[in-house]
N, C-alpha and C positions, 0 to 999 in steps of 0.2 A: 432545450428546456431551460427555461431563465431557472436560477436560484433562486428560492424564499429569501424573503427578508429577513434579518434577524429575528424579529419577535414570531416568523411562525418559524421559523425551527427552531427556536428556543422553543414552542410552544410545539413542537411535533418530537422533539427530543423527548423533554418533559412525559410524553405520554409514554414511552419506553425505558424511559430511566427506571422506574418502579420494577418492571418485568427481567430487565438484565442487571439488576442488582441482585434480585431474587436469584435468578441461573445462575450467578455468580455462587450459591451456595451449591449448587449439584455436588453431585460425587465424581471423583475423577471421571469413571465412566460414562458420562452420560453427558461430560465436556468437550472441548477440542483442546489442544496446547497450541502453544504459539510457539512451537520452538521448533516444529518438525515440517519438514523434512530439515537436515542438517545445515547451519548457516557458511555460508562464505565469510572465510578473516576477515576482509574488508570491512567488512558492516557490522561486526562486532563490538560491542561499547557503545560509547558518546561522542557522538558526531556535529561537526558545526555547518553549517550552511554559507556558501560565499559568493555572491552577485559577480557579476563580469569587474575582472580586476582591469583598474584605470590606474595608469601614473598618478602618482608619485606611486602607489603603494606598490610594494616587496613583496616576493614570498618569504621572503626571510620576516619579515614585520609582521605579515597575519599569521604566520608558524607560532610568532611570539604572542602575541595578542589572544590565541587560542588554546597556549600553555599555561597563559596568567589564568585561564580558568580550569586549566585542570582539560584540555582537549587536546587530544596528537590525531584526531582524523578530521580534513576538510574536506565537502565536500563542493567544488570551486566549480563557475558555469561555466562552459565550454563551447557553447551551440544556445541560438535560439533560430528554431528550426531546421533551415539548410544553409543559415551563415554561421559561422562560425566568429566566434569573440575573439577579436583578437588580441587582446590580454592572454589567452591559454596560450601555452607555447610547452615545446618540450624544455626549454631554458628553465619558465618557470615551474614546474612539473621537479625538475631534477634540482633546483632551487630550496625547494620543499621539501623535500625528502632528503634532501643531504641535513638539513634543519631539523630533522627526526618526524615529522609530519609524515601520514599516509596520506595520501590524495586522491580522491576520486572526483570523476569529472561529472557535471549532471548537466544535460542538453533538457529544451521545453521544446514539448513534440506535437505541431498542430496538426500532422499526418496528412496537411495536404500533398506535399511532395513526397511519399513514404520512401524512396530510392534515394533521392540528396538528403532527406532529414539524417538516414542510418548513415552514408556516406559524412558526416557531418560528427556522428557521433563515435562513430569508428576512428578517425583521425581522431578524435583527445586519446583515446585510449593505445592509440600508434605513437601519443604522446609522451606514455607513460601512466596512463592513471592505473591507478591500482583498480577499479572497479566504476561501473558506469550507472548512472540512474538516472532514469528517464521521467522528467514529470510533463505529465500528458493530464489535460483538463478539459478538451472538449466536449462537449456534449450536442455538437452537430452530430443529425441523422446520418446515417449510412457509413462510418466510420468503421465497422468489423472488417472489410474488407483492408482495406487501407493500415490497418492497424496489424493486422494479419502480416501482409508484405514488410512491412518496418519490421516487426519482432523475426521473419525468415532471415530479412537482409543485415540482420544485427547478428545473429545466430552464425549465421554464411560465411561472415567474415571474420568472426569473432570466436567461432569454438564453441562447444554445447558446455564449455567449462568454464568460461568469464565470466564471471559475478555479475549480474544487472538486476537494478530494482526498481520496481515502478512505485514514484509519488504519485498519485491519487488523491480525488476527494475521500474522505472519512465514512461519508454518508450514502453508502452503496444501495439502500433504498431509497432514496432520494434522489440517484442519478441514473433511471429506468436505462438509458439508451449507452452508457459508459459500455465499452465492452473490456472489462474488467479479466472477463475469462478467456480472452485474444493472450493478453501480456502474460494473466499467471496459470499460461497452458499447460500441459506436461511439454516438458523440454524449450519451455518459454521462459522468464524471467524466475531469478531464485529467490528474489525478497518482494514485499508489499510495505511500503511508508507510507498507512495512511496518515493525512494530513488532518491533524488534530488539532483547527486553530479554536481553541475553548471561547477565546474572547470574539471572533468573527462569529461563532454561533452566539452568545449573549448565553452561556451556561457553564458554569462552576468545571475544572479540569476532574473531576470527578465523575459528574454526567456526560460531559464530553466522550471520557473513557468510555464509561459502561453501555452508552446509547451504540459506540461504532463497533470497538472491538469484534463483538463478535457476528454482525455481518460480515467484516473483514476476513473471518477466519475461514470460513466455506472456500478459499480458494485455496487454502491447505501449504500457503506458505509463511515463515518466519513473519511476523508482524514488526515492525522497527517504527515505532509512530513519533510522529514528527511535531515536533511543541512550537509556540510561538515564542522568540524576543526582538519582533517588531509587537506596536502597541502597547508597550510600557506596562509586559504584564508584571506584575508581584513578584519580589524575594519567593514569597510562603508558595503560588501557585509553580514556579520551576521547581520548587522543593517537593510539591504536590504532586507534579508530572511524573518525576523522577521516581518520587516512591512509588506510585501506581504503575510504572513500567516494571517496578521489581517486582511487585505483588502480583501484577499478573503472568512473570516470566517471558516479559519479551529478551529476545536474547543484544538488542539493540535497540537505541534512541537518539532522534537528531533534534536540531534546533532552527527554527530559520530567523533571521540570520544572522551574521557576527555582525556586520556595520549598522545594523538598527539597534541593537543590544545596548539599555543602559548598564553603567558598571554595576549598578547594586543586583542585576538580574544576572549578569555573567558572574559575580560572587557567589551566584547563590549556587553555579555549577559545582563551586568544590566545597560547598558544606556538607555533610552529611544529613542525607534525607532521611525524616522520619519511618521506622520499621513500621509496616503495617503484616497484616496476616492472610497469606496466600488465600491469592483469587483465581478464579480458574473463566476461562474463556467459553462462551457459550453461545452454539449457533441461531441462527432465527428459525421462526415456527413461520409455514408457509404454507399456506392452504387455498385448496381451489380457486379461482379468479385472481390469485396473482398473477403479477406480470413482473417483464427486467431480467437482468445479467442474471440475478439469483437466478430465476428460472432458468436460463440457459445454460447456466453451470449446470442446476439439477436433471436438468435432461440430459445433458451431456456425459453427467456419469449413468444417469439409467441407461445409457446406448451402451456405456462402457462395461456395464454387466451383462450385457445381451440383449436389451431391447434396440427396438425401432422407432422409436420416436420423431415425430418432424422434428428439430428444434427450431422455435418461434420463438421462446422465450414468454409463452403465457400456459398458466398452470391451468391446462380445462382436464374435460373429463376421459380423458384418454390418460394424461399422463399422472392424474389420480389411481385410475386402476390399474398402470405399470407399477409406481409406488407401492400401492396395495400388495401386488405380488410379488415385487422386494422383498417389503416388510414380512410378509409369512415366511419368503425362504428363510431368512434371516431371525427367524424366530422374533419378531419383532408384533406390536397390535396391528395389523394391517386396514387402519385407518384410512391411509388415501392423506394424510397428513405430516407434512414433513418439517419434524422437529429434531432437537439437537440430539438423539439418541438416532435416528437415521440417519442425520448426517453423519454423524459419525459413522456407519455402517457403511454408505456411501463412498465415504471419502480413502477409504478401503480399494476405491475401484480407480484403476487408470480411463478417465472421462475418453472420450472419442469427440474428438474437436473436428466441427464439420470445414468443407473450404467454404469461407466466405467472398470470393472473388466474385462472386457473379450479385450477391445481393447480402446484405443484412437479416439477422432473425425479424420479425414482424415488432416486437417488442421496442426496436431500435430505429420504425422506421420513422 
Protein backbone atom coordinates (compact mmCIF):
# COMPACT_ATOMS: atom_id res chain seq x y z
CA UNK A 1 0.00 0.00 0.00
CA UNK A 2 1.73 3.34 -1.04
CA UNK A 3 1.83 5.96 1.91
CA UNK A 4 -0.53 9.14 1.77
CA UNK A 5 0.99 12.21 1.02
CA UNK A 6 1.73 14.53 3.56
CA UNK A 7 -1.39 16.68 3.30
CA UNK A 8 -3.72 13.56 3.66
CA UNK A 9 -2.26 12.41 6.67
CA UNK A 10 -1.89 15.51 7.89
CA UNK A 11 -5.57 15.79 7.06
CA UNK A 12 -6.46 12.04 8.36
CA UNK A 13 -4.56 12.71 11.61
CA UNK A 14 -6.32 15.96 12.09
CA UNK A 15 -9.51 14.05 12.06
CA UNK A 16 -8.36 11.86 15.27
CA UNK A 17 -6.58 14.34 17.03
CA UNK A 18 -9.76 15.83 18.58
CA UNK A 19 -11.09 12.16 19.74
CA UNK A 20 -7.39 10.95 21.39
CA UNK A 21 -7.05 14.15 23.15
CA UNK A 22 -10.31 13.75 24.66
CA UNK A 23 -9.21 9.71 25.70
CA UNK A 24 -6.40 11.27 26.94
CA UNK A 25 -8.79 12.63 29.82
CA UNK A 26 -10.36 8.93 30.76
CA UNK A 27 -9.70 7.56 34.07
CA UNK A 28 -6.95 5.43 34.68
CA UNK A 29 -9.30 2.47 34.18
CA UNK A 30 -10.66 2.83 31.27
CA UNK A 31 -6.93 3.50 29.63
CA UNK A 32 -3.92 1.29 28.70
CA UNK A 33 -0.30 2.36 30.22
CA UNK A 34 2.59 2.34 28.29
CA UNK A 35 4.85 0.86 30.61
CA UNK A 36 3.66 -2.75 30.90
CA UNK A 37 4.61 -5.38 30.63
CA UNK A 38 8.14 -4.75 32.45
CA UNK A 39 11.01 -2.98 30.19
CA UNK A 40 14.38 -4.34 29.49
CA UNK A 41 17.49 -1.99 30.78
CA UNK A 42 18.62 -1.53 27.37
CA UNK A 43 15.84 0.69 26.39
CA UNK A 44 15.50 2.53 29.15
CA UNK A 45 15.93 6.56 28.84
CA UNK A 46 17.19 8.49 25.86
CA UNK A 47 18.42 6.86 22.96
CA UNK A 48 20.32 8.13 19.87
CA UNK A 49 20.16 6.60 16.58
CA UNK A 50 23.47 5.79 14.40
CA UNK A 51 23.51 5.08 10.44
CA UNK A 52 26.32 2.37 9.26
CA UNK A 53 29.66 3.86 10.81
CA UNK A 54 32.21 4.80 7.96
CA UNK A 55 35.97 5.91 8.51
CA UNK A 56 37.20 8.09 9.73
CA UNK A 57 34.53 7.94 12.53
CA UNK A 58 35.30 6.25 16.07
CA UNK A 59 33.44 4.89 18.66
CA UNK A 60 35.23 6.62 20.85
CA UNK A 61 34.09 10.17 18.87
CA UNK A 62 30.05 9.20 18.60
CA UNK A 63 30.37 8.02 22.49
CA UNK A 64 31.53 11.61 22.74
CA UNK A 65 29.23 13.51 20.47
CA UNK A 66 26.29 11.58 22.31
CA UNK A 67 27.47 12.65 25.78
CA UNK A 68 27.66 16.44 24.68
CA UNK A 69 23.98 15.94 24.51
CA UNK A 70 23.35 14.28 27.61
CA UNK A 71 23.00 10.43 25.65
CA UNK A 72 25.12 7.06 27.09
CA UNK A 73 22.77 4.75 24.77
CA UNK A 74 23.41 4.34 20.79
CA UNK A 75 21.66 2.60 18.96
CA UNK A 76 24.23 1.77 15.84
CA UNK A 77 23.15 -0.12 12.29
CA UNK A 78 24.47 -3.47 12.17
CA UNK A 79 22.60 -5.12 9.15
CA UNK A 80 20.57 -4.01 6.21
CA UNK A 81 18.88 -7.11 5.69
CA UNK A 82 21.11 -10.20 5.22
CA UNK A 83 24.45 -8.01 4.71
CA UNK A 84 25.79 -6.97 7.20
CA UNK A 85 27.77 -3.24 7.71
CA UNK A 86 30.64 -3.61 8.09
CA UNK A 87 31.51 -0.81 10.23
CA UNK A 88 29.78 -3.06 13.14
CA UNK A 89 32.42 -5.03 14.60
CA UNK A 90 32.83 -6.49 18.04
CA UNK A 91 36.12 -4.01 18.16
CA UNK A 92 33.81 -1.33 17.87
CA UNK A 93 31.06 -2.65 20.12
CA UNK A 94 33.83 -3.07 22.92
CA UNK A 95 35.10 0.45 21.84
CA UNK A 96 31.88 1.84 22.91
CA UNK A 97 31.26 0.58 25.94
CA UNK A 98 34.64 0.74 27.45
CA UNK A 99 33.76 4.90 26.52
CA UNK A 100 30.61 4.29 29.02
CA UNK A 101 28.07 3.93 25.93
CA UNK A 102 25.42 1.03 25.94
CA UNK A 103 25.09 -0.16 22.42
CA UNK A 104 22.44 -1.62 20.81
CA UNK A 105 22.55 -2.90 17.25
CA UNK A 106 19.41 -2.18 14.94
CA UNK A 107 19.32 -4.15 11.46
CA UNK A 108 16.20 -3.07 8.54
CA UNK A 109 14.30 -6.11 7.85
CA UNK A 110 12.85 -6.57 4.37
CA UNK A 111 11.95 -10.24 5.34
CA UNK A 112 12.52 -11.29 2.04
CA UNK A 113 15.35 -13.81 3.27
CA UNK A 114 13.69 -14.24 6.98
CA UNK A 115 16.74 -17.12 7.66
CA UNK A 116 20.04 -14.73 6.63
CA UNK A 117 18.11 -11.46 7.69
CA UNK A 118 18.03 -13.19 11.61
CA UNK A 119 21.43 -14.82 10.83
CA UNK A 120 22.50 -11.17 10.04
CA UNK A 121 21.08 -9.84 13.10
CA UNK A 122 22.24 -12.44 15.51
CA UNK A 123 25.78 -11.82 14.78
CA UNK A 124 25.72 -7.94 15.93
CA UNK A 125 24.47 -9.17 19.03
CA UNK A 126 27.29 -12.12 19.10
CA UNK A 127 28.93 -8.69 18.80
CA UNK A 128 28.28 -7.49 21.88
CA UNK A 129 25.18 -5.23 21.59
CA UNK A 130 23.41 -4.92 24.48
CA UNK A 131 20.03 -5.32 22.93
CA UNK A 132 18.58 -5.50 19.26
CA UNK A 133 15.91 -3.51 17.16
CA UNK A 134 14.61 -4.40 14.22
CA UNK A 135 13.11 -1.74 11.89
CA UNK A 136 10.92 -3.43 9.43
CA UNK A 137 8.64 -1.07 7.02
CA UNK A 138 7.27 -3.14 4.45
CA UNK A 139 4.16 -3.11 3.58
CA UNK A 140 4.25 -5.77 0.77
CA UNK A 141 1.37 -8.37 0.84
CA UNK A 142 1.89 -11.71 2.42
CA UNK A 143 4.63 -10.76 4.71
CA UNK A 144 2.95 -12.60 8.24
CA UNK A 145 4.42 -15.63 7.23
CA UNK A 146 7.90 -14.40 6.58
CA UNK A 147 7.82 -12.27 9.46
CA UNK A 148 6.71 -15.16 11.70
CA UNK A 149 10.07 -17.23 10.77
CA UNK A 150 12.42 -14.13 11.42
CA UNK A 151 10.83 -13.30 14.93
CA UNK A 152 11.12 -17.72 15.68
CA UNK A 153 14.76 -17.64 14.08
CA UNK A 154 15.71 -14.39 16.32
CA UNK A 155 14.07 -16.08 19.36
CA UNK A 156 16.11 -19.74 18.55
CA UNK A 157 19.00 -18.26 18.75
CA UNK A 158 18.86 -15.57 20.95
CA UNK A 159 16.81 -16.73 24.16
CA UNK A 160 13.21 -15.73 25.03
CA UNK A 161 15.18 -13.20 27.31
CA UNK A 162 17.18 -10.75 24.75
CA UNK A 163 15.72 -7.50 24.52
CA UNK A 164 14.36 -6.73 20.94
CA UNK A 165 12.26 -4.01 19.68
CA UNK A 166 10.46 -3.39 16.64
CA UNK A 167 10.68 0.27 14.94
CA UNK A 168 7.66 0.61 13.01
CA UNK A 169 5.48 3.07 11.28
CA UNK A 170 3.50 5.13 13.98
CA UNK A 171 0.31 4.89 11.97
CA UNK A 172 -1.06 1.39 12.69
CA UNK A 173 -4.34 2.24 10.88
CA UNK A 174 -2.84 3.45 8.17
CA UNK A 175 -0.79 0.34 7.55
CA UNK A 176 -3.90 -2.36 7.10
CA UNK A 177 -1.37 -5.26 5.92
CA UNK A 178 1.86 -4.40 8.46
CA UNK A 179 1.71 -7.53 10.71
CA UNK A 180 2.46 -5.63 13.68
CA UNK A 181 0.97 -8.55 15.85
CA UNK A 182 3.71 -11.24 14.21
CA UNK A 183 6.80 -9.04 16.18
CA UNK A 184 4.72 -8.02 19.26
CA UNK A 185 3.46 -11.61 19.83
CA UNK A 186 3.41 -13.08 23.26
CA UNK A 187 7.00 -14.32 23.51
CA UNK A 188 7.97 -12.12 20.44
CA UNK A 189 9.64 -8.84 20.85
CA UNK A 190 9.64 -6.85 24.21
CA UNK A 191 9.45 -3.25 23.07
CA UNK A 192 7.39 -1.18 20.25
CA UNK A 193 9.41 2.20 18.77
CA UNK A 194 6.79 3.67 16.96
CA UNK A 195 8.31 6.00 14.55
CA UNK A 196 6.99 9.30 15.31
CA UNK A 197 8.48 11.57 12.42
CA UNK A 198 5.81 14.84 13.25
CA UNK A 199 7.39 16.67 10.53
CA UNK A 200 7.04 13.72 7.72
CA UNK A 201 3.37 13.77 8.64
CA UNK A 202 3.00 17.78 8.24
CA UNK A 203 1.44 17.83 12.11
CA UNK A 204 2.60 19.59 15.38
CA UNK A 205 4.55 16.77 17.90
CA UNK A 206 1.70 17.00 19.80
CA UNK A 207 -0.87 15.54 17.16
CA UNK A 208 1.78 13.40 16.07
CA UNK A 209 1.52 12.06 19.74
CA UNK A 210 -2.09 11.84 20.41
CA UNK A 211 -3.16 10.56 16.80
CA UNK A 212 -0.57 7.20 17.20
CA UNK A 213 -0.05 6.40 20.65
CA UNK A 214 -2.65 4.73 21.34
CA UNK A 215 -3.14 2.42 18.36
CA UNK A 216 0.16 1.49 19.34
CA UNK A 217 -0.80 0.50 22.55
CA UNK A 218 -3.34 -2.73 21.68
CA UNK A 219 -0.10 -4.68 21.38
CA UNK A 220 0.31 -4.32 25.17
CA UNK A 221 4.06 -3.51 25.05
CA UNK A 222 6.36 -0.61 26.38
CA UNK A 223 6.02 2.22 23.84
CA UNK A 224 9.66 3.96 23.46
CA UNK A 225 8.52 6.47 20.43
CA UNK A 226 11.17 7.56 18.27
CA UNK A 227 11.51 11.55 17.36
CA UNK A 228 13.11 13.13 14.36
CA UNK A 229 16.67 15.27 14.23
CA UNK A 230 16.89 14.77 10.58
CA UNK A 231 14.90 17.73 8.91
CA UNK A 232 15.91 20.57 11.10
CA UNK A 233 13.23 20.08 13.57
CA UNK A 234 12.98 22.94 16.36
CA UNK A 235 14.85 23.43 19.80
CA UNK A 236 11.03 24.04 21.34
CA UNK A 237 9.55 20.79 19.22
CA UNK A 238 12.61 18.07 20.92
CA UNK A 239 11.67 19.91 24.07
CA UNK A 240 7.90 19.12 23.02
CA UNK A 241 8.63 15.29 22.26
CA UNK A 242 10.51 15.05 25.32
CA UNK A 243 7.81 16.29 27.51
CA UNK A 244 4.96 14.38 25.94
CA UNK A 245 7.14 11.16 26.35
CA UNK A 246 6.90 11.99 30.11
CA UNK A 247 3.44 12.97 30.31
CA UNK A 248 2.41 9.99 28.89
CA UNK A 249 4.72 7.60 30.80
CA UNK A 250 6.63 6.02 28.24
CA UNK A 251 9.40 4.34 29.99
CA UNK A 252 11.83 5.24 26.82
CA UNK A 253 12.64 7.61 23.79
CA UNK A 254 15.02 7.67 20.94
CA UNK A 255 15.98 10.00 18.23
CA UNK A 256 16.89 9.44 14.65
CA UNK A 257 19.61 10.37 14.06
CA UNK A 258 23.04 11.65 15.61
CA UNK A 259 24.70 12.67 12.08
CA UNK A 260 21.68 14.57 10.73
CA UNK A 261 21.35 16.46 14.10
CA UNK A 262 21.88 20.28 14.08
CA UNK A 263 23.73 21.39 17.32
CA UNK A 264 20.90 23.74 18.58
CA UNK A 265 18.55 20.45 18.23
CA UNK A 266 21.06 18.08 20.22
CA UNK A 267 21.21 21.11 22.89
CA UNK A 268 17.87 20.84 23.21
CA UNK A 269 18.48 17.19 24.47
CA UNK A 270 19.99 18.27 27.85
CA UNK A 271 17.63 21.25 28.60
CA UNK A 272 14.97 20.66 30.72
CA UNK A 273 11.66 20.01 29.15
CA UNK A 274 8.60 21.72 30.06
CA UNK A 275 6.30 19.77 33.03
CA UNK A 276 3.12 19.08 31.55
CA UNK A 277 0.12 17.04 33.50
CA UNK A 278 -0.15 13.40 33.17
CA UNK A 279 -1.79 11.81 30.03
CA UNK A 280 -2.78 8.49 29.94
CA UNK A 281 -2.80 6.28 26.83
CA UNK A 282 -6.04 5.30 25.10
CA UNK A 283 -6.88 2.40 22.76
CA UNK A 284 -9.00 2.86 19.47
CA UNK A 285 -12.78 2.25 19.15
CA UNK A 286 -13.25 -0.44 16.29
CA UNK A 287 -16.36 -1.46 15.05
CA UNK A 288 -17.96 -3.67 12.46
CA UNK A 289 -16.36 -3.42 8.97
CA UNK A 290 -13.11 -2.76 10.16
CA UNK A 291 -10.24 -4.31 8.84
CA UNK A 292 -6.01 -4.61 9.46
CA UNK A 293 -3.46 -5.99 12.29
CA UNK A 294 -5.95 -4.29 14.85
CA UNK A 295 -8.45 -6.70 13.84
CA UNK A 296 -6.02 -9.51 13.90
CA UNK A 297 -4.76 -8.69 17.22
CA UNK A 298 -8.58 -8.44 18.29
CA UNK A 299 -9.29 -11.74 17.13
CA UNK A 300 -6.44 -13.10 18.28
CA UNK A 301 -7.13 -12.39 21.89
CA UNK A 302 -10.85 -13.38 21.52
CA UNK A 303 -9.28 -16.98 20.46
CA UNK A 304 -7.22 -16.42 23.51
CA UNK A 305 -10.29 -16.47 25.78
CA UNK A 306 -11.86 -19.26 24.33
CA UNK A 307 -13.32 -18.56 20.98
CA UNK A 308 -12.91 -19.76 17.53
CA UNK A 309 -12.62 -17.23 15.36
CA UNK A 310 -11.03 -17.50 11.62
CA UNK A 311 -8.58 -14.78 11.83
CA UNK A 312 -8.84 -12.66 8.69
CA UNK A 313 -8.19 -9.60 10.10
CA UNK A 314 -11.84 -8.04 9.14
CA UNK A 315 -14.33 -7.17 11.93
CA UNK A 316 -17.68 -8.73 10.38
CA UNK A 317 -20.46 -10.10 12.10
CA UNK A 318 -19.20 -13.24 13.61
CA UNK A 319 -16.49 -11.56 15.44
CA UNK A 320 -19.13 -8.79 16.65
CA UNK A 321 -21.10 -11.36 18.53
CA UNK A 322 -17.95 -13.15 19.94
CA UNK A 323 -17.15 -9.54 21.21
CA UNK A 324 -20.59 -9.22 22.46
CA UNK A 325 -20.31 -12.26 24.64
CA UNK A 326 -16.85 -11.02 25.97
CA UNK A 327 -18.39 -7.99 26.94
CA UNK A 328 -21.28 -9.61 29.08
CA UNK A 329 -18.84 -12.13 30.81
CA UNK A 330 -16.85 -9.35 31.65
CA UNK A 331 -19.51 -7.37 32.84
CA UNK A 332 -18.92 -4.96 30.25
CA UNK A 333 -22.29 -3.21 27.54
CA UNK A 334 -22.16 -6.06 25.09
CA UNK A 335 -22.28 -3.85 22.17
CA UNK A 336 -20.41 -5.84 19.50
CA UNK A 337 -18.01 -2.62 19.82
CA UNK A 338 -14.68 -2.56 20.71
CA UNK A 339 -13.45 0.28 22.57
CA UNK A 340 -10.65 1.14 25.01
CA UNK A 341 -12.52 -0.20 28.20
CA UNK A 342 -12.54 -3.89 26.28
CA UNK A 343 -9.38 -3.45 25.30
CA UNK A 344 -8.37 -3.28 28.19
CA UNK A 345 -10.30 -6.39 29.30
CA UNK A 346 -8.95 -8.03 26.41
CA UNK A 347 -5.56 -7.32 26.83
CA UNK A 348 -6.00 -9.43 30.21
CA UNK A 349 -5.98 -12.41 27.77
CA UNK A 350 -2.73 -14.25 26.33
CA UNK A 351 -3.96 -13.74 22.32
CA UNK A 352 -3.50 -17.34 20.43
CA UNK A 353 -1.26 -16.33 17.51
CA UNK A 354 -2.28 -18.60 14.42
CA UNK A 355 0.87 -20.36 12.12
CA UNK A 356 1.05 -18.17 9.19
CA UNK A 357 3.30 -20.41 7.13
CA UNK A 358 1.02 -21.31 4.70
CA UNK A 359 -0.95 -17.96 3.96
CA UNK A 360 -1.57 -14.38 5.40
CA UNK A 361 -4.92 -13.17 7.20
CA UNK A 362 -7.17 -11.78 4.27
CA UNK A 363 -6.73 -8.33 5.67
CA UNK A 364 -2.99 -8.55 4.50
CA UNK A 365 -3.48 -9.98 1.21
Amino acid sequence: MLSPSPNTRAARIACVVATALALATLTPGAALAATSPRLPTPFAGTALWVGAVQAPQTGQALVAAAAAAGVRTLYVKAADGDTAEPGFSSALVTEMRAAGASVCAWTFAYLQEPAAEATAAVAAVRDGAQCLIVDAESEQPKLYGPAQAFVHALRAALGAGFPIGLAAQAEVAQHPKFPYSVFLAAGAFNAFLPLIYWRDFGVSVQAADAATLGDASIYARPLLPVGQLYGSPTPAEVLSFRALARAYGTPGLSFFDLESAQPEALAALTARPPALARMTIAAPTLRAGADGDEVVRAQELLNGAGAHLPVGGYFGSETARTLAAFQARHHLAPNGVLGPATWRALLRVRPREPSWARASPDSAQ
